[in-house]
C-alpha positions as CSV (number, residue, x, y, z in Angstrom):
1,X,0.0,0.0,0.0
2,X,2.8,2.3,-0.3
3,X,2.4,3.4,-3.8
4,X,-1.3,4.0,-2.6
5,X,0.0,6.2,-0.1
6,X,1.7,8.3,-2.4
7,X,-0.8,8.7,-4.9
8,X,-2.8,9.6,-2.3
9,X,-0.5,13.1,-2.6
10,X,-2.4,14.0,-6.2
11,X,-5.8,13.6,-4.4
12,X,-4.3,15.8,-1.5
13,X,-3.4,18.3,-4.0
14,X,-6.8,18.1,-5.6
15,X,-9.0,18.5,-2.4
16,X,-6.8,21.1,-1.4
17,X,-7.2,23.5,-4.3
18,X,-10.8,22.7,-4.1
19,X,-11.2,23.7,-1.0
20,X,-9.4,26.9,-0.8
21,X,-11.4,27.6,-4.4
22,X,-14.6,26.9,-2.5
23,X,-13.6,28.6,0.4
24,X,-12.4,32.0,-1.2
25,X,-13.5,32.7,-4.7
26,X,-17.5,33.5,-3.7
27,X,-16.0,36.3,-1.9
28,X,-14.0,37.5,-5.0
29,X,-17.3,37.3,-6.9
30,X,-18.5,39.2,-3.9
31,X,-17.0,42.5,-4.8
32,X,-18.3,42.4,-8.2
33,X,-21.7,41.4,-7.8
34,X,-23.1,42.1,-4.4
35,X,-26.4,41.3,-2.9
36,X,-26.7,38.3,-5.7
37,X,-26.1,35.2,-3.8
38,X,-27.9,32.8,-6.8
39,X,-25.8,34.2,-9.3
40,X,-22.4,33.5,-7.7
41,X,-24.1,30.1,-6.4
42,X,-24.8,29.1,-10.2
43,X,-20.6,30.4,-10.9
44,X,-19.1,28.3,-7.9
45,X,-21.5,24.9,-9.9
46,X,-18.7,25.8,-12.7
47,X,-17.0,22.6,-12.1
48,X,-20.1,20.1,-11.9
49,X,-21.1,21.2,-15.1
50,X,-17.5,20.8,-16.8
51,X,-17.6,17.4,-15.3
52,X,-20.6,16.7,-16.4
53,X,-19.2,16.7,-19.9
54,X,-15.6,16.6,-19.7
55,X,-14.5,13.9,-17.1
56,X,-16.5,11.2,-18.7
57,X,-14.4,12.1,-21.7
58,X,-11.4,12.3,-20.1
59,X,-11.4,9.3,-18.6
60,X,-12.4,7.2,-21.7
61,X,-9.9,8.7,-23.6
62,X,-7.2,7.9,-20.8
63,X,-8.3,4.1,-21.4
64,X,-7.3,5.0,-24.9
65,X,-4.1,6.2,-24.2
66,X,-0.8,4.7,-25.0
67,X,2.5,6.3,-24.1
68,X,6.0,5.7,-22.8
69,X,4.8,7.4,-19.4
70,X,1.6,5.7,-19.3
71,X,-2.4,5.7,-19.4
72,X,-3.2,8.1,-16.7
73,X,0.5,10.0,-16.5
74,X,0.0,12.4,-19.4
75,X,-2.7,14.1,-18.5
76,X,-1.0,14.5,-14.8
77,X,1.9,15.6,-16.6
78,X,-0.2,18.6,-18.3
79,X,-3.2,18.9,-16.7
80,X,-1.5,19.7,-12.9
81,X,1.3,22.6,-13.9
82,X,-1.5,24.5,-15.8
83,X,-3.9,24.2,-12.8
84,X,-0.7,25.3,-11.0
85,X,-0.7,28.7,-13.4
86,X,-4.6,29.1,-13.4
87,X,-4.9,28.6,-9.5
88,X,-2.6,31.5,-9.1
89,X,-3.5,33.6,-11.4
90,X,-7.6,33.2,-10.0
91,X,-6.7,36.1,-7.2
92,X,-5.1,37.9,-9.3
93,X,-8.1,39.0,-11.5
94,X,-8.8,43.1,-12.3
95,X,-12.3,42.6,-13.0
96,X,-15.6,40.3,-13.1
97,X,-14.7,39.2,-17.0
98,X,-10.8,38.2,-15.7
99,X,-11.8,36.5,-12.6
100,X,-14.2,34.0,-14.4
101,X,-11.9,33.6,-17.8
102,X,-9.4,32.3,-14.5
103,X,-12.1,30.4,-13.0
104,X,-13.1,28.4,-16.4
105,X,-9.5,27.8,-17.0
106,X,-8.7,26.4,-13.6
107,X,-11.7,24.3,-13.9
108,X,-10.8,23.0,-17.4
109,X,-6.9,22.5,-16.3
110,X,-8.2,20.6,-13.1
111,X,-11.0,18.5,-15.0
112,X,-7.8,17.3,-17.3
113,X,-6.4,15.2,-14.6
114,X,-8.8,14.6,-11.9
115,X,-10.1,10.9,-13.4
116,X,-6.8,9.8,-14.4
117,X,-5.5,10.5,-11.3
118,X,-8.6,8.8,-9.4
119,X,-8.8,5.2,-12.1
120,X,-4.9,5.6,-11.2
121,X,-5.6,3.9,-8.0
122,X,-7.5,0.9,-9.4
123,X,-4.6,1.0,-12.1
124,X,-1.7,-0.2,-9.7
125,X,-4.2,-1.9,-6.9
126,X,-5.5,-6.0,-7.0
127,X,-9.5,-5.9,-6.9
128,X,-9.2,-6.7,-3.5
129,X,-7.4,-4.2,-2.2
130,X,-9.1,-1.6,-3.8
131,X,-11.8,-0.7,-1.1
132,X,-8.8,-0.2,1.7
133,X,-6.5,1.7,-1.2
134,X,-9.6,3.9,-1.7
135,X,-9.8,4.4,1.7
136,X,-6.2,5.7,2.1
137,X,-7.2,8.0,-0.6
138,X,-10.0,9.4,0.2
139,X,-8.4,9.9,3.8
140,X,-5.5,12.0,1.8
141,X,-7.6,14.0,0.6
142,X,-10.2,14.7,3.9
143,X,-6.6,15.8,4.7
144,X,-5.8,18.2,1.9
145,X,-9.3,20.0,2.9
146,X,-8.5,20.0,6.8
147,X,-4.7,21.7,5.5
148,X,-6.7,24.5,3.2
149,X,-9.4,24.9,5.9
150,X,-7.1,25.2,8.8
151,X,-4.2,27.2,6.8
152,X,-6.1,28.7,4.2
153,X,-7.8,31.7,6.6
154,X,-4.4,32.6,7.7
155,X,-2.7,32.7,4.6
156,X,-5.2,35.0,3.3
157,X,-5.4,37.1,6.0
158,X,-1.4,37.4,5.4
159,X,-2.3,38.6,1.6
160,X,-5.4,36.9,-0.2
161,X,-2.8,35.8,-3.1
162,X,-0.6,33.4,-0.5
163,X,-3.6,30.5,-0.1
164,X,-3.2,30.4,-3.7
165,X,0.4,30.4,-4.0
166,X,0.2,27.7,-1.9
167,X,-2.0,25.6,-3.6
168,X,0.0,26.0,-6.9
169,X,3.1,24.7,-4.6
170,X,1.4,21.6,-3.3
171,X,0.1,20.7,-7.3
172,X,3.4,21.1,-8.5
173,X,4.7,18.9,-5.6
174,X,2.3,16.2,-5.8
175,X,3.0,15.8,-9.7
176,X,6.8,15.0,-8.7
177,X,5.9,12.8,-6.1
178,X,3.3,10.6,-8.0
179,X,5.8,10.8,-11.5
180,X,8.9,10.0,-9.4
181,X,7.4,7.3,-7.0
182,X,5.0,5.5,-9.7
183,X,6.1,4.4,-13.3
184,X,2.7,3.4,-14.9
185,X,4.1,0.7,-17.5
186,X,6.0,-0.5,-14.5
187,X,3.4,-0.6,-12.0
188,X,0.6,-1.3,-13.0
189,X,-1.6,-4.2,-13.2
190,X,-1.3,-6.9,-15.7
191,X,-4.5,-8.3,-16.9
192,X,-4.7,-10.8,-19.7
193,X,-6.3,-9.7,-22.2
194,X,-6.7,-10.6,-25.8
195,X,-6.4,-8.1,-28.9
196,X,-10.2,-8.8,-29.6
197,X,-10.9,-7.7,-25.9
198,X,-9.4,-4.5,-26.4
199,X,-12.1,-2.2,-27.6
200,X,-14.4,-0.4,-25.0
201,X,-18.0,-0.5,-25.5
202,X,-20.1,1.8,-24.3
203,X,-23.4,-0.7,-24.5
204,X,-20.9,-3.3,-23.1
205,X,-20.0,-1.1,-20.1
206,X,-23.5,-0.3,-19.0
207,X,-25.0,-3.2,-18.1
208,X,-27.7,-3.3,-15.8
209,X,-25.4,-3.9,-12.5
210,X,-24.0,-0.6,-13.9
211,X,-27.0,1.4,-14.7
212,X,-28.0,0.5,-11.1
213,X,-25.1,1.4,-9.1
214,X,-25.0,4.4,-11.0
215,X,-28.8,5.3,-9.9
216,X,-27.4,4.4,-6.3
217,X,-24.8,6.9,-6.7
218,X,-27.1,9.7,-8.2
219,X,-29.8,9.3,-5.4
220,X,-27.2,9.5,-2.5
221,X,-24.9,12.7,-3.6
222,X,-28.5,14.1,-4.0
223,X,-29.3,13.7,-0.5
224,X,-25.5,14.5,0.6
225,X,-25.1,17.4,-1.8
226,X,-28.9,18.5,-0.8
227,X,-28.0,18.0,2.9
228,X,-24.3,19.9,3.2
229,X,-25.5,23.0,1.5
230,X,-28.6,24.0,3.6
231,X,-27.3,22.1,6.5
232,X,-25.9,26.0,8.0
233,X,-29.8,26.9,7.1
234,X,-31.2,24.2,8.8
235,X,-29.2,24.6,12.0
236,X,-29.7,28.5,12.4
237,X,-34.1,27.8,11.6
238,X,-34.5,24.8,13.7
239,X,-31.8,24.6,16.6
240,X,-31.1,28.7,16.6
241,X,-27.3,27.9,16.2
242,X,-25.2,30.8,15.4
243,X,-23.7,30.5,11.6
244,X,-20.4,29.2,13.9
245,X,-22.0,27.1,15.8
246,X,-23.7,25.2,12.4
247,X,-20.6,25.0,10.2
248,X,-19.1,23.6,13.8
249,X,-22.1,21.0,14.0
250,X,-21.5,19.8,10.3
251,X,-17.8,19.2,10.9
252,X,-18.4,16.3,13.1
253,X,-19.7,14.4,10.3
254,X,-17.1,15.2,8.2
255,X,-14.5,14.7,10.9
256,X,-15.7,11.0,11.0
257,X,-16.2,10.4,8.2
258,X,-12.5,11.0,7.9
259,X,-11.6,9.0,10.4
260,X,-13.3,5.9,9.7
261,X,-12.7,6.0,5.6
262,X,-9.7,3.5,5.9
263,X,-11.5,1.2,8.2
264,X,-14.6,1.3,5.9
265,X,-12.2,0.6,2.8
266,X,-11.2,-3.0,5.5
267,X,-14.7,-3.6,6.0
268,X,-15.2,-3.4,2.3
269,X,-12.1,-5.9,1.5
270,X,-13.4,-8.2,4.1
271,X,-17.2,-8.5,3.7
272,X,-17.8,-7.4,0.2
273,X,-18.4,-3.9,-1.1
274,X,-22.6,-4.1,-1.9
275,X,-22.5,-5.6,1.5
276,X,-21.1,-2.7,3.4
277,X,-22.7,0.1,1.2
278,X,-26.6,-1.6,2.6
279,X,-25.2,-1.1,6.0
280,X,-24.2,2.6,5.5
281,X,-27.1,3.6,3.8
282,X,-29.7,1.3,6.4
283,X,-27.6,3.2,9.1
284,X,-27.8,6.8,7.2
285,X,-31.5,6.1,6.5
286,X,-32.2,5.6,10.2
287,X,-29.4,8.5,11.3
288,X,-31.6,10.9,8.8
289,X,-34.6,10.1,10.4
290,X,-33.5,10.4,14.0
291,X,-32.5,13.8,13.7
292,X,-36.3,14.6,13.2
293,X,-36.8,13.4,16.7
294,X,-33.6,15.2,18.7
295,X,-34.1,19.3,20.2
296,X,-30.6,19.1,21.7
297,X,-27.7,20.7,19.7
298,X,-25.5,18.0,21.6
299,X,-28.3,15.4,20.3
300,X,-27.5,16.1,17.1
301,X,-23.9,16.4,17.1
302,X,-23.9,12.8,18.0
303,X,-26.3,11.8,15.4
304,X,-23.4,13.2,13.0
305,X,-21.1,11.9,14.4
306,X,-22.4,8.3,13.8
307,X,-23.9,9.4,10.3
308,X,-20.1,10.3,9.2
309,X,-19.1,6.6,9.7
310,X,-21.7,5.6,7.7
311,X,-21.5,7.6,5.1
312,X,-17.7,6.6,4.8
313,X,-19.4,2.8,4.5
314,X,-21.4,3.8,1.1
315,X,-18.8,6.2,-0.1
316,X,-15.3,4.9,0.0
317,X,-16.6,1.4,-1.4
318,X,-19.0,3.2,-4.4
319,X,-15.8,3.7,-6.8
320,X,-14.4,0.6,-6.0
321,X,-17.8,-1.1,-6.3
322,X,-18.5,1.1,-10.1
323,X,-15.3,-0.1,-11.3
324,X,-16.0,-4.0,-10.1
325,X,-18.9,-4.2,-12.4
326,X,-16.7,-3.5,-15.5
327,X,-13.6,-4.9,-17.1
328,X,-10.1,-3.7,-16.1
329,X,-9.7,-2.0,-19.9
330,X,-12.1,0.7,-18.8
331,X,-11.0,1.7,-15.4
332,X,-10.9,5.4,-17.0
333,X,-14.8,5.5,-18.8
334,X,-16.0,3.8,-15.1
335,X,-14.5,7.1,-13.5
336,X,-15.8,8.9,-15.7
337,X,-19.1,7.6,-15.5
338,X,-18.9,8.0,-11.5
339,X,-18.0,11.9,-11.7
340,X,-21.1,12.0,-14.2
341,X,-22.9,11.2,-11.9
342,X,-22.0,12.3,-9.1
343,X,-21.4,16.1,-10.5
344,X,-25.1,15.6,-12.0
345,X,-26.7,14.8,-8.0
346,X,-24.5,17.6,-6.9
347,X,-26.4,20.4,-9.6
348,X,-29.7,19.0,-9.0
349,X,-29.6,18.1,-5.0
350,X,-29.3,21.7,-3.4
351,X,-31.6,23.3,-5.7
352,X,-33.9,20.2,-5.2
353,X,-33.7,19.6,-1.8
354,X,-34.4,23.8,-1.5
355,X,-37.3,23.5,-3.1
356,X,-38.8,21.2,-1.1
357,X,-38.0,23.0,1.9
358,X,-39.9,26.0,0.0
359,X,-43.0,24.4,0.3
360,X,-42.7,22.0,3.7
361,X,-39.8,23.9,5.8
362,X,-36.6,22.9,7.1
363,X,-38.1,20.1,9.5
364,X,-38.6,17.9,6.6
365,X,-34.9,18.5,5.5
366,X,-33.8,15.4,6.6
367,X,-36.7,13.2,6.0
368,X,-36.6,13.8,2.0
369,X,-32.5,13.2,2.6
370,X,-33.9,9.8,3.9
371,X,-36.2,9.6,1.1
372,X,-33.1,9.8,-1.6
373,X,-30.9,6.9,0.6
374,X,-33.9,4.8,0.8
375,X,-34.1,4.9,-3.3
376,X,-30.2,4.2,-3.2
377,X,-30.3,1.4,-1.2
378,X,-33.1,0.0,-3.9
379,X,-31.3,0.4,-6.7
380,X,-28.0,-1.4,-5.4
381,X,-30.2,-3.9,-4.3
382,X,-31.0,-5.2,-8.0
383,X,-27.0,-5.0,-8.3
384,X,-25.9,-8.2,-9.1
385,X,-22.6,-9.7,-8.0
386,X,-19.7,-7.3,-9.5
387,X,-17.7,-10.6,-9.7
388,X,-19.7,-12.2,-11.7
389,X,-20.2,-9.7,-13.9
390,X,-16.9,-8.4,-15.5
391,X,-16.9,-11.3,-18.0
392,X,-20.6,-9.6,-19.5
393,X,-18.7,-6.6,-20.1
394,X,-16.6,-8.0,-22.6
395,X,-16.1,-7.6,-26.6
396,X,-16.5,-11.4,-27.6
């Protein structure tokens, strides 16, 4: 798992940049359009809707991809420096035009590398180590957004270009780390594979385990996207929390989600992935409806708490799981597919989710998050064994 460990750097350096992008821009957009909250909402879903279109691409064409360095490495190779340039250049900007010309660029730039370096993982891992490698990545990168959270706020109050220097450091070092520690053609997996077998299939590749798991996926980003963007909202209507006090709440999901994700990648290896993904979203079903029933901000902190180690149950296995149904030739389209997704759940769940709180109020919040895990957990239920299944996926 060491090589897992250091890949885990690139998903460091993309969590990172994320989260200082996240964290900052809206208040560049701010100063140019004031008192327009939907506006700069709809510019900070930039990236969703470039994933929407360009990941899937991306990683199919990866799969495609035959050079000395590799599958995945040349697009790491390009696609991190440029993010590098466009990530510093964001603060930067002299006016509203500049500052989104940046922001498309860096989106663009990032988008070029961010599947390649995920289907990298599955690249150099066995099937059943995938979960726990997943795991070890997904904790690198809870730890790339504690970094930008924790450091970001001083840096910026130091000079609001430094966060951004910073980020453009970390990208440049995580490309030499990954390119120096991992040589593809070396590294990764052998699978025998015959020259017929070679050609992806788009038909082939979404077979009905697929089309499932990826109606799984879609229905619980929904309720997580839905649920960590009116969550502040939620908190400050029904428990009177300060806005502190809520983005405080919220963090103890996150915080365990972080800690549990390698276990959850373990339980994953060791009782199967569709096992482990029931029993995170049964227990993030029941969490969801709990918090109906608590008054007590400590009440509810605990209910996170829990929910975080379930929700590290469905998500650290769900990539893992969406590359199990599908042959090892199309690692790339798979993660592409996942960020379709996935970026799809996370344009439609807020706005959804809002709506519905239009009409009932926030103390139905949770129940319609419940609503969206319940129709998860029926969809991976029709998923059939992922074992069984990579041989359908074939070009005979």
């Amino acid at each position: 798992m060491k090589k897992t460990w250091l890949l885990g750097f690139g998903f460091l350096s993309i969590s990172l940049t994320w989260a200082l992008y996240n964290a900052f821009v809206p208040l560049f957009l701010e100063e140019f359009i004031p008192n327009n909250v939907a506006l700069i909402g709809f510019l900070m879903t930039m990236d969703n809707y470039i994933a929407l279109f360009l990941q899937p691409y991306i990683g199919n064409l990866s799969d495609k991809t035959n050079t000395r360095f590799g599958k995945r490495m040349p697009y790491l190779i390009l696609g991190m420096p440029l993010a590098a340039v466009f990530v510093v250049l964001v603060p930067l900007h002299f006016n509203l035009l500049t500052l989104i010309l940046f922001m498309l660029a860096l989106n663009i730039t990032m988008a070029i590398f961010r599947s390649p370096t995920i289907a990298l993982m599955p690249d150099i891992t066995v099937e059943s180590k995938r979960t726990t490698a997943n795991g070890i990545i997904n904790f690198m990168g809870g730890v790339g957004s504690i970094l930008a959270l924790a450091g970001g706020a001083f840096l910026y109050d130091l000079h609001q270009t430094i966060p951004f220097w910073a980020a453009a450091f970390v990208l440049l070092a995580a490309l030499f780390i990954v390119t120096s520690s991992i040589k593809e053609n070396r590294d990764a997996i052998r699978y025998d594979v015959s020259d017929k077998q070679q050609k992806i299939r788009m038909k082939k590749e979404l077979n009905s385990s697929t089309l499932f798991i990826l109606c799984a996926i879609f229905f619980w980003f929904v309720a997580y996207q839905g649920i960590e963007a009116l969550f502040t909202l939620f908190a400050t209507n029904e428990f009177g929390m300060s806005d502190g006090q809520a983005s405080f709440t919220l963090s103890f999901f996150a915080f365990s989600f972080l800690l549990f994700a390698i276990p959850s990648g373990w339980l994953g290896a060791k009782f199967g992935k569709k096992r482990v993904i029931m029993v995170g979203l049964i227990g993030l079903i029941s969490i969801f409806f709990s918090v109906n029933f608590v008054d007590s901000i400590l009440g509810l902190r605990m209910l996170l708490l829990i929910g975080g180690m379930f929700w590290a149950c469905i998500n650290i296995n769900s990539y893992p799981f969406i590359v199990a149904t599908g042959t090892e030739i199309a690692i790339g389209t798979r993660t592409g597919m996942y960020y379709l997704v996935s970026s799809l759940a996370a344009i439609i769940g807020p706005p959804l989710m809002g709506y519905f709180v239009d009409l009932t109020g926030y103390h139905l919040l949770f129940f319609m998050a419940a609503i969206c895990m319940g129709l998860a957990l029926l969809s991976i239920s029709f998923v059939k064994n992922a074992e069984k299944m990579k041989s359908s996926t074939l070009e005979s």
